[in-house]
C-alpha positions as CSV (number, residue, x, y, z in Angstrom):
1,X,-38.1,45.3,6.4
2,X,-38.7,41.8,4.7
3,X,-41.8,41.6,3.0
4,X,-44.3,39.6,5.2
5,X,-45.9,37.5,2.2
6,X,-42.7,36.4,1.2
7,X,-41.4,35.0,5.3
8,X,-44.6,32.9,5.1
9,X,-43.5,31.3,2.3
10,X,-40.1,30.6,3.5
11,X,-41.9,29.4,7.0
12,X,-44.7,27.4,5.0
13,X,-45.0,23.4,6.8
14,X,-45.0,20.4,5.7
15,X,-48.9,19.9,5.6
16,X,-49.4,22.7,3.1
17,X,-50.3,25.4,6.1
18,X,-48.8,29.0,6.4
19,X,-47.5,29.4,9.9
20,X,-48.1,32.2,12.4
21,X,-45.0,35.0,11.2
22,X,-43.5,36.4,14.3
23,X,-41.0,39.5,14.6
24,X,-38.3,36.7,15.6
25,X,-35.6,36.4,13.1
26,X,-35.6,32.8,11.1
27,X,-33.4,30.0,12.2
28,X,-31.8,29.8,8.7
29,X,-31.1,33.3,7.8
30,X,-31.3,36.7,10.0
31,X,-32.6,39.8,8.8
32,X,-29.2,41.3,8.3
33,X,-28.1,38.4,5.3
34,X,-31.2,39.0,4.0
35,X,-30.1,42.5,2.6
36,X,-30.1,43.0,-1.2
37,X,-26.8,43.4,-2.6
38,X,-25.8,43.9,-6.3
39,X,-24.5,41.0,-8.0
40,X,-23.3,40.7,-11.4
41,X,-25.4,38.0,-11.7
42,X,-28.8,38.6,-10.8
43,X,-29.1,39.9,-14.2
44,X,-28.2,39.8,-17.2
45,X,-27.8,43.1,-17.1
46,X,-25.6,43.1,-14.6
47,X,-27.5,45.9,-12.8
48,X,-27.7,44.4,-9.7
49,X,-32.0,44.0,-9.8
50,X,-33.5,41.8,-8.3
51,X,-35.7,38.2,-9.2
52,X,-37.6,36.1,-7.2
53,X,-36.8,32.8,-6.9
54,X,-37.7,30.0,-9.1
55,X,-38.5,27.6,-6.0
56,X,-41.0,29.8,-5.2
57,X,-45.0,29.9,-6.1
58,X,-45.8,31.8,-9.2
59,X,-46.7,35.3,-8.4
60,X,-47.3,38.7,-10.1
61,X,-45.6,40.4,-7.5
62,X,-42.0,41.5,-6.9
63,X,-39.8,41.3,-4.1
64,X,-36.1,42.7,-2.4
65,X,-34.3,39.9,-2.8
66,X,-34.6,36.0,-3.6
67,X,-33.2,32.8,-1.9
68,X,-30.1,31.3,-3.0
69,X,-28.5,27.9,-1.5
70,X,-25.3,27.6,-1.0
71,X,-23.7,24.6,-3.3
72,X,-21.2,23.6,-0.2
73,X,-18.9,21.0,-2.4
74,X,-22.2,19.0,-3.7
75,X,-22.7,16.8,0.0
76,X,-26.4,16.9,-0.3
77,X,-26.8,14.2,2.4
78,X,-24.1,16.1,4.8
79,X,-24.8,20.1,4.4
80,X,-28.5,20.4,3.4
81,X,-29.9,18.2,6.7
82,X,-32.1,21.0,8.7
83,X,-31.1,21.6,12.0
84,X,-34.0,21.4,13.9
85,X,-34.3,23.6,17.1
86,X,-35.3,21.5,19.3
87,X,-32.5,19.2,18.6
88,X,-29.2,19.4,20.2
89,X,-25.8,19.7,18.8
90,X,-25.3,15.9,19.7
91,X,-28.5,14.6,18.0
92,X,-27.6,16.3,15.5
93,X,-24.1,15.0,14.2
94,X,-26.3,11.8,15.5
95,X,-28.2,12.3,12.3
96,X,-25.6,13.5,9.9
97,X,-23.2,10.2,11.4
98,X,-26.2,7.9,10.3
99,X,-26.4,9.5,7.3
100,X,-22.5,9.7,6.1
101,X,-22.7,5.6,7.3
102,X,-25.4,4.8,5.0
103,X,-23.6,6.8,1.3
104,X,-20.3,5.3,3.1
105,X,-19.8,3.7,-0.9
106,X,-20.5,6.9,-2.5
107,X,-18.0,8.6,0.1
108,X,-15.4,6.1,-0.7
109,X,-15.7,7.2,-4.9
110,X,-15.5,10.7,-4.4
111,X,-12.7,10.3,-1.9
112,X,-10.8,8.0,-4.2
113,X,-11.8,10.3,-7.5
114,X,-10.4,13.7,-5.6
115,X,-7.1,12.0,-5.0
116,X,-6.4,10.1,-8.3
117,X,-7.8,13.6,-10.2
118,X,-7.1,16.6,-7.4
119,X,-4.1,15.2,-5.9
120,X,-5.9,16.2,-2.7
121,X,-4.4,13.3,-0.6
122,X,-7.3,12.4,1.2
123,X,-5.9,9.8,3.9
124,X,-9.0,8.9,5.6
125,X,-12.8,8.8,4.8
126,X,-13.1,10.6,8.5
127,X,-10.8,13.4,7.1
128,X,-12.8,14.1,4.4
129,X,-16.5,14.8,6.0
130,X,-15.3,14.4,9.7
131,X,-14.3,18.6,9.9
132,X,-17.2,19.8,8.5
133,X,-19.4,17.7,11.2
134,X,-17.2,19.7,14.1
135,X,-17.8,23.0,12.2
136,X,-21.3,25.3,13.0
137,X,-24.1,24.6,10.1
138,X,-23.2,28.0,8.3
139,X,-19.3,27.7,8.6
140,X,-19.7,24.1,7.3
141,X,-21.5,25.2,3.8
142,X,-18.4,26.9,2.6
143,X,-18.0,25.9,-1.6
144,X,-14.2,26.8,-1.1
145,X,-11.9,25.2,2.1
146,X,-8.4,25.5,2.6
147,X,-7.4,23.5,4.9
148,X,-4.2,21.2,5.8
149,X,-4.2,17.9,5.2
150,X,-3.9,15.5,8.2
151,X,-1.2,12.6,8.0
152,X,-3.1,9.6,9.8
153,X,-2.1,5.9,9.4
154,X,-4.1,4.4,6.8
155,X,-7.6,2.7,7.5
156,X,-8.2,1.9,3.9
157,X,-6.0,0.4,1.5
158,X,-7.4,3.3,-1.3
159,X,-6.5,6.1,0.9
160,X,-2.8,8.1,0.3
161,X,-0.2,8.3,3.0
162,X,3.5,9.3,2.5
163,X,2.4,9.0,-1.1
164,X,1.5,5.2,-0.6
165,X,-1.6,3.9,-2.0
166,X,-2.8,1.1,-3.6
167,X,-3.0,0.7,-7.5
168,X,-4.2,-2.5,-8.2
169,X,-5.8,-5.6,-6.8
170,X,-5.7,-9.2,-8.8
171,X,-7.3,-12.5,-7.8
172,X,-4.4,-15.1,-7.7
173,X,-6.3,-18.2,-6.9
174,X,-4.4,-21.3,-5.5
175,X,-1.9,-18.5,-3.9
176,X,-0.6,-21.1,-0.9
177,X,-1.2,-19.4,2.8
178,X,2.6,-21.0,3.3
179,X,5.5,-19.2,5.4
180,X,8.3,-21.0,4.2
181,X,7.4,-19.9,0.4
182,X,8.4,-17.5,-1.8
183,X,5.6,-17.5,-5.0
184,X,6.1,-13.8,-6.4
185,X,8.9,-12.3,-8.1
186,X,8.8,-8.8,-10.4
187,X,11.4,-8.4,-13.0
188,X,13.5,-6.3,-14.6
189,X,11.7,-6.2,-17.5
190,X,8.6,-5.4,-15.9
191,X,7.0,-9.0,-15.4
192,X,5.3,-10.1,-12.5
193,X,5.8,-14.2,-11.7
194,X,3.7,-15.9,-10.2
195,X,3.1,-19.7,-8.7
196,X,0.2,-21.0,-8.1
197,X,-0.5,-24.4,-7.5
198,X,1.4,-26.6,-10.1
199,X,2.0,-23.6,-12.5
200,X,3.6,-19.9,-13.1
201,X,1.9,-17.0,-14.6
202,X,3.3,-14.3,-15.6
203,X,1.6,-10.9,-16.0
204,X,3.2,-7.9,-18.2
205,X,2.7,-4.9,-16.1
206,X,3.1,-3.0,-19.4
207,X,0.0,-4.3,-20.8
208,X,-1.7,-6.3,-18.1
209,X,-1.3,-9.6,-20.4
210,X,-1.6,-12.8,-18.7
211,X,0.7,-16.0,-19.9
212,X,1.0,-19.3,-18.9
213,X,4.7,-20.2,-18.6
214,X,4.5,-24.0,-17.1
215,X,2.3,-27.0,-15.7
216,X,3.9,-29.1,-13.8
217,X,0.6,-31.3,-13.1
218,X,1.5,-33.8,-15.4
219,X,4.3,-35.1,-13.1
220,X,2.0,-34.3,-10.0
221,X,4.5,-32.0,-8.8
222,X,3.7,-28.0,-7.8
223,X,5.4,-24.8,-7.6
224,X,7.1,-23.6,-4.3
225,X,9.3,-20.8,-5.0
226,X,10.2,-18.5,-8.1
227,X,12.9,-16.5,-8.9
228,X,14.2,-13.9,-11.8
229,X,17.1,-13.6,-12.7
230,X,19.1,-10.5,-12.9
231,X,18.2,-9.5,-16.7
232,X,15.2,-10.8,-16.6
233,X,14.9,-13.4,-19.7
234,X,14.9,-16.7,-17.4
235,X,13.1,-17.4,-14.0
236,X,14.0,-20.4,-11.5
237,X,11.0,-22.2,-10.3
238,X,11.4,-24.4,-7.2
239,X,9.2,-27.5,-7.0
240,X,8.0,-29.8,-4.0
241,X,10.0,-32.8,-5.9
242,X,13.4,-30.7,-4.7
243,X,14.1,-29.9,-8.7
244,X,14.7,-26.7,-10.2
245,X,13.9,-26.0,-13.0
246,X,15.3,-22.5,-15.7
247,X,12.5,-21.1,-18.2
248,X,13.7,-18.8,-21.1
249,X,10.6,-16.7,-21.1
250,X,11.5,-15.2,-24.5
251,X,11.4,-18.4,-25.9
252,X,8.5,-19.9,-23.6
253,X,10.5,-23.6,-22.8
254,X,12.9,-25.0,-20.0
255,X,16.6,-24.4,-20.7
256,X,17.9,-25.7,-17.5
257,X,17.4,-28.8,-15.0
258,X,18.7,-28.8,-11.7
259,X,18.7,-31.9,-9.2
260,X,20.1,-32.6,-6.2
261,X,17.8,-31.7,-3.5
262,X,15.6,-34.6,-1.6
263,X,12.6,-32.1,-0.6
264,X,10.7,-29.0,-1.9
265,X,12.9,-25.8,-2.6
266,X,11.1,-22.6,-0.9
267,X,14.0,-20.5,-1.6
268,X,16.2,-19.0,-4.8
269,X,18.6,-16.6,-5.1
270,X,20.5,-15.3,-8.5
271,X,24.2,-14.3,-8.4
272,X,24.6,-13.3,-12.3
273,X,24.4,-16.9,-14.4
274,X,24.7,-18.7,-10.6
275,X,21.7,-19.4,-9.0
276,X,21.3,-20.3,-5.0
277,X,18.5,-22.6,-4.1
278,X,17.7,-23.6,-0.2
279,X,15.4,-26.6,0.8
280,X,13.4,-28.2,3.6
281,X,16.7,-30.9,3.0
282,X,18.8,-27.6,5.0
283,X,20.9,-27.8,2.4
284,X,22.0,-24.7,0.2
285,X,23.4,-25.5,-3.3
286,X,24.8,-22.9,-5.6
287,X,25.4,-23.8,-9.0
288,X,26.1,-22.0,-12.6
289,X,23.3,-22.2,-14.5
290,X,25.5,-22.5,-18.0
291,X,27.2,-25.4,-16.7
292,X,26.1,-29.4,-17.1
293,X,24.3,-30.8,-14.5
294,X,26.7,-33.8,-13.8
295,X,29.0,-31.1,-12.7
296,X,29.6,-30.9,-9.0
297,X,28.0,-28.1,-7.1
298,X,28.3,-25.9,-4.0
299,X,26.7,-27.1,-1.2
300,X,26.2,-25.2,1.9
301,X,25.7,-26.9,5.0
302,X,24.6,-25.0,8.3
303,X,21.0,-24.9,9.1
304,X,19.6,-27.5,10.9
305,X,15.5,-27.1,9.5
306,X,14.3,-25.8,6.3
307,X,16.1,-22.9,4.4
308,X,13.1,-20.4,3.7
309,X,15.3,-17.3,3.0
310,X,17.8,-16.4,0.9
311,X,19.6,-12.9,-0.4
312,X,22.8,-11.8,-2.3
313,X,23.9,-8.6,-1.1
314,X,24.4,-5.8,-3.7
315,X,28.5,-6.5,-4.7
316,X,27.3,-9.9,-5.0
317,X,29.9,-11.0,-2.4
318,X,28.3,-12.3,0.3
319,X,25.3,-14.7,0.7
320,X,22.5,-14.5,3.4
321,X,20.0,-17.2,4.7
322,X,17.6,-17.6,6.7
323,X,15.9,-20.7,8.1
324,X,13.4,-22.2,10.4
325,X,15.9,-23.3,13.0
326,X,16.0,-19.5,13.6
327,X,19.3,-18.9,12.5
328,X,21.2,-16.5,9.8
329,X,23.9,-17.2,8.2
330,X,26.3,-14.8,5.9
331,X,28.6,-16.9,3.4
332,X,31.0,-15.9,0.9
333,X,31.8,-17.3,-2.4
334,X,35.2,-19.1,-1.1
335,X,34.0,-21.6,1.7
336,X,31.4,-23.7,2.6
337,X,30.8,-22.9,6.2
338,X,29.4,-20.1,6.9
339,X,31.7,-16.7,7.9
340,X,29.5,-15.2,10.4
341,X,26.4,-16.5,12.3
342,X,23.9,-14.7,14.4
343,X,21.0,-16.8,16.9
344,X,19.2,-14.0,18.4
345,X,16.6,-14.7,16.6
346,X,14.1,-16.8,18.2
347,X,11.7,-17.6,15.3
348,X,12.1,-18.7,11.9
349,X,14.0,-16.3,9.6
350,X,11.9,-15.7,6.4
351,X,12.6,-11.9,5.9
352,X,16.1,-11.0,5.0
353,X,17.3,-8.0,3.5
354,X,20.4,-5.8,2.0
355,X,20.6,-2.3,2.3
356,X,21.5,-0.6,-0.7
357,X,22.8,2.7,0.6
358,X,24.4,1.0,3.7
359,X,27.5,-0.8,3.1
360,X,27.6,-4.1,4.8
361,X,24.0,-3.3,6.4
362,X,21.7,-6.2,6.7
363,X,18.0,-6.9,8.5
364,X,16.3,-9.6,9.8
365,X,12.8,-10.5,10.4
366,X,11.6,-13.6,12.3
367,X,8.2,-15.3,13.3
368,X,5.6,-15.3,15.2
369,X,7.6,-16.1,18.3
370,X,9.9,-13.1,17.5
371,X,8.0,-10.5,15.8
372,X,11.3,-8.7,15.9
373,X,13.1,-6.6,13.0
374,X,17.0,-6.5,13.7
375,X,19.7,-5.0,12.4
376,X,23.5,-6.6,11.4
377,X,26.9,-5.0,11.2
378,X,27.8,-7.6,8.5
379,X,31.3,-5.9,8.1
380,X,32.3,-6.0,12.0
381,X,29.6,-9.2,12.7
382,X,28.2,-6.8,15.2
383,X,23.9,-6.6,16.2
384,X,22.6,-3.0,15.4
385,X,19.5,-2.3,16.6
386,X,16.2,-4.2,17.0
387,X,12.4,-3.3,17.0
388,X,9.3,-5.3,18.1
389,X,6.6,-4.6,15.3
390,X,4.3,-7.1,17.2
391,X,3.8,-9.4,14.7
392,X,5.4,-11.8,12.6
393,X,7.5,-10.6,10.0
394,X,7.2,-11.5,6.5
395,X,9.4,-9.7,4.5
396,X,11.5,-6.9,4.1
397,X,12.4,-5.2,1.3
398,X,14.6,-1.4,1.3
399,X,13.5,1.2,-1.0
400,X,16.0,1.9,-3.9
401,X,15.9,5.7,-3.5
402,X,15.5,6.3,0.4
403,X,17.0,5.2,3.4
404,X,13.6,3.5,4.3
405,X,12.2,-0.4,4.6
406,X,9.2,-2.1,3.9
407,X,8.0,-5.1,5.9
408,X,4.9,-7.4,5.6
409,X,3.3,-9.3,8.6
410,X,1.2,-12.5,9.2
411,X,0.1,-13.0,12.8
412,X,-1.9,-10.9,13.5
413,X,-2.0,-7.9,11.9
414,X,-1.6,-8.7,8.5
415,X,-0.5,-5.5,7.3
416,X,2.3,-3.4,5.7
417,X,4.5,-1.3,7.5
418,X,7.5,1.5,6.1
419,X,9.7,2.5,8.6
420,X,12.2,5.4,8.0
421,X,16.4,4.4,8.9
422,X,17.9,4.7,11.3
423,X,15.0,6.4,13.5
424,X,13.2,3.9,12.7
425,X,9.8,5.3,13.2
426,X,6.6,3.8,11.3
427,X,5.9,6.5,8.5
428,X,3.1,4.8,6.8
429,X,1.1,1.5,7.5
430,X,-0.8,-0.4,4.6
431,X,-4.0,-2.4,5.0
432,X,-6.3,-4.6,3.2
433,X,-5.1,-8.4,3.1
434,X,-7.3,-10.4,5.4
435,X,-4.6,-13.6,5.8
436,X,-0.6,-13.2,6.5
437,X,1.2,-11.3,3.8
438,X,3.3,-13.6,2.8
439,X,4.9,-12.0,-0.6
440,X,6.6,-9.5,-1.5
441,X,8.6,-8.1,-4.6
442,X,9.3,-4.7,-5.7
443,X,8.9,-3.1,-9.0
444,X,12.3,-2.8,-10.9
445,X,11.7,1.3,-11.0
446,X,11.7,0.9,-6.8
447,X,8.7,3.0,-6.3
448,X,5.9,0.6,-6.5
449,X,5.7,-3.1,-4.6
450,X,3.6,-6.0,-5.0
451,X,2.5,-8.1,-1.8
452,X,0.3,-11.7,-1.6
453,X,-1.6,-13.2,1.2
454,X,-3.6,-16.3,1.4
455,X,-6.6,-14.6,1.1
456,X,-5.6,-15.0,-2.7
457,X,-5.1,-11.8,-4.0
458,X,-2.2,-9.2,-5.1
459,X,-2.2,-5.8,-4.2
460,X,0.0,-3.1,-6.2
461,X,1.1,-0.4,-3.8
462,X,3.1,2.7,-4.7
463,X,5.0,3.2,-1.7
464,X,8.4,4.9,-2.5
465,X,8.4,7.9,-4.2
466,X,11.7,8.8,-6.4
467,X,10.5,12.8,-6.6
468,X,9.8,12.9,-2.8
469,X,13.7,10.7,-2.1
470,X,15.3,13.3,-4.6
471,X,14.0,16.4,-2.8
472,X,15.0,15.3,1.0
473,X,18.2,14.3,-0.5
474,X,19.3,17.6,-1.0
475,X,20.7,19.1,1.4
476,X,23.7,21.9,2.2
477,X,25.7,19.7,4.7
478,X,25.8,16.9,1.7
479,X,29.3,17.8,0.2
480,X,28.3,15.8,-3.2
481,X,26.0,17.8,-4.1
482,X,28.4,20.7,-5.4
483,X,30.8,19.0,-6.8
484,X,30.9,19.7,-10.8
């Protein structure tokens, strides 16, 4: 038997008055838990006797056993709220709902803390105190849970999901909330470039450093597209005046001057030393950057509006270009018409994209009135397959290491998607940008991406995963593998 002297105390109220004991057992512990056991450390010892408890009034006397909470993974606000009696189940996770809303921030930290330190992959603030609110009040006070980890589309952009999360977020004022752009390019050396308004940063993702590279307010003229080129040491900005102009970022000044457009250039494209520029003139003109500018110049005629995008493939054969009279083109490096043409696209054609394990395989996104991500045989000029994301598509970009894309959307979700290929389903989806996602590069290691919206920000997610490519790659049907 308990001693009575000691259930008072444990039953004392609020006002300071000891409670009528009763033979009933108590709400928090029964009579059974209440049996001494021996512990290692109850003593110092080790004997297994007994103390009372230090929350307890000072007393002479000596009893069986003592009272010791239960640390259940330090959620003060979550596991040590009474349940009352007279309270049902339903008021209850009421209470504890009320509660988790109002340390929300705090929830957030330790969330974000677990899976940058633990590796615990927490998805989803829910996941994370949402179980132990379903559980009964003593299996919820465990210190120690195994348990496996849901995999939920993301609601935060913090939160991990097919190892995607986000790393960073800048403020990129004067970042223009304009379709037919392209403002952000990462390079090979590990720069990001960035227009905004009349001048490019650039910011060293190496040591977060922040330059200036030009200012192109003196001639009252502003930047509309930049581009890198392959090893990195120049970038092509595109200007509202229809020039296009080469930095040497090495050396910090202009190398190059190219003319010959009549309105802004939104789109560039490198091809080794050639560079491809497209303008709201329709006109695509491809020129070698080494060469003087009175000499003549490629130029591509096919799209009837602006030229918004623009893409090499890998073998640097073929060109592809998108523009807002919702047609793409492919073009090779011998004619000036364009080899292959596709119009079932009914939106402007911003998003383009070569696959890099897919030979010949190209996709397409287009605008708000087509929403629409398709596919292109490029080597028989046949449509592949197409898939509604239900909202206007961005970008696209293919991971270097997996058969998967990315794609950023504007109206109206104004997230980031990853789809696996060919199946095509939606593997992870990215949130955070309140305005269309305009932007979009990818890190020159493939695993991380930047993307841009006009609510002026970037946001550095790591959404491919080399490790995670390598390990599904293997495979016993995959005859490469053995060869020695």
């Amino acid at each position: 038997m308990i001693d009575q002297d000691y259930e008072r105390r444990l039953l004392r109220q609020h006002n300071g008055k000891l409670s009528t004991p009763t033979p009933t057992k108590s709400p928090v512990l029964s009579a059974k838990s209440r049996t001494p056991t021996k512990s290692p450390f109850l003593s110092p010892g080790g004997s297994g006797a007994t103390t009372s408890s230090p929350l307890a009034s000072p007393s002479k006397d000596k009893y069986g056993d003592r009272f010791i909470p239960v640390r259940a993974n330090a959620r003060w606000h979550i596991d040590f709220n009474l349940i009352e009696e007279n309270k049902s189940p339903t008021q209850n996770r009421k209470t504890q709902d009320a509660s988790m809303e109002g340390n929300r921030d705090a929830l957030v930290y330790s969330c974000l803390l677990k899976n940058e330190l633990l590796g615990m992959g927490i998805s989803d603030i829910r996941e994370d105190c949402g179980e132990r609110q379903a559980l009964s009040p003593v299996e919820s006070r465990n210190l120690f849970k195994y348990r496996i980890q849901k995999s939920s589309v993301l609601d935060e952009p913090m939160f991990i999901l097919h190892d995607c999360s986000i790393i960073q977020v800048l403020d990129a004022p004067e970042l223009q909330d304009d379709f037919y752009l392209n403002l952000v390019d990462w390079s090979s050396q590990n720069v990001l470039a960035v227009g905004l308004g009349c001048c490019v940063w650039l910011w060293s993702a190496c040591t977060s450093q922040v330059t200036k590279l030009c200012d192109l307010s003196a001639s009252g003229d502003s930047v509309t597209s930049v581009a890198w080129c392959d090893r990195g040491h120049l970038v092509a900005v595109g200007t509202h005046k229809g020039q296009v102009q080469v930095w040497d970022v090495g050396a910090t000044k202009m190398v190059g001057l190219l003319e010959g457009h009549s309105a802004r250039v939104g789109a560039l494209a490198w091809n080794g030393e050639a560079l491809a520029s497209g303008s709201r003139d329709r006109l695509i003109l491809h020129r070698d950057t080494r060469s003087p500018p009175t000499l003549a110049e490629r130029r591509l005629v096919g799209h009837r509006q602006e030229v918004c995008g623009l893409k090499w493939s890998p073998d640097n054969q073929y060109l592809a270009s998108g523009g807002n009279d919702n047609k793409l083109f492919i073009w090779n490096l011998s004619a000036t018409t364009p080899v292959q043409t596709y119009n079932e696209h009914v939106a402007a054609v911003k998003a383009i994209a070569w696959s890099p394990h897919h030979h010949g395989l190209l996709a397409s996104g287009g605008g708000t009135a087509d929403r629409c991500i398709r596919f292109w045989n490029t080597l028989t000029g046949q449509p592949m397959q197409c898939m509604d994301t239900g909202s206007q598509v961005c970008n696209l970009a293919w991971s270097k290491h997996a058969s998967e894309l990315v794609s950023t959307h504007g109206y109206s979700q104004n997230q980031i998607l990853v789809w696996k290929y060919p199946s095509l389903v939606q593997v992870a989806k990215l949130t955070g940008h309140t305005y269309r996602v305009l932007y979009l590069a990818m890190s020159p290691d493939g695993e991380s991406i930047v993307t841009g919206a006009g609510d002026e920000t970037l946001r550095f997610w790591n959404v491919f995963s080399k490790a995670r490519s390598q390990k599904e790659a293997k495979s016993a049907l995959n005859l490469f593998t053995n060869i020695r």
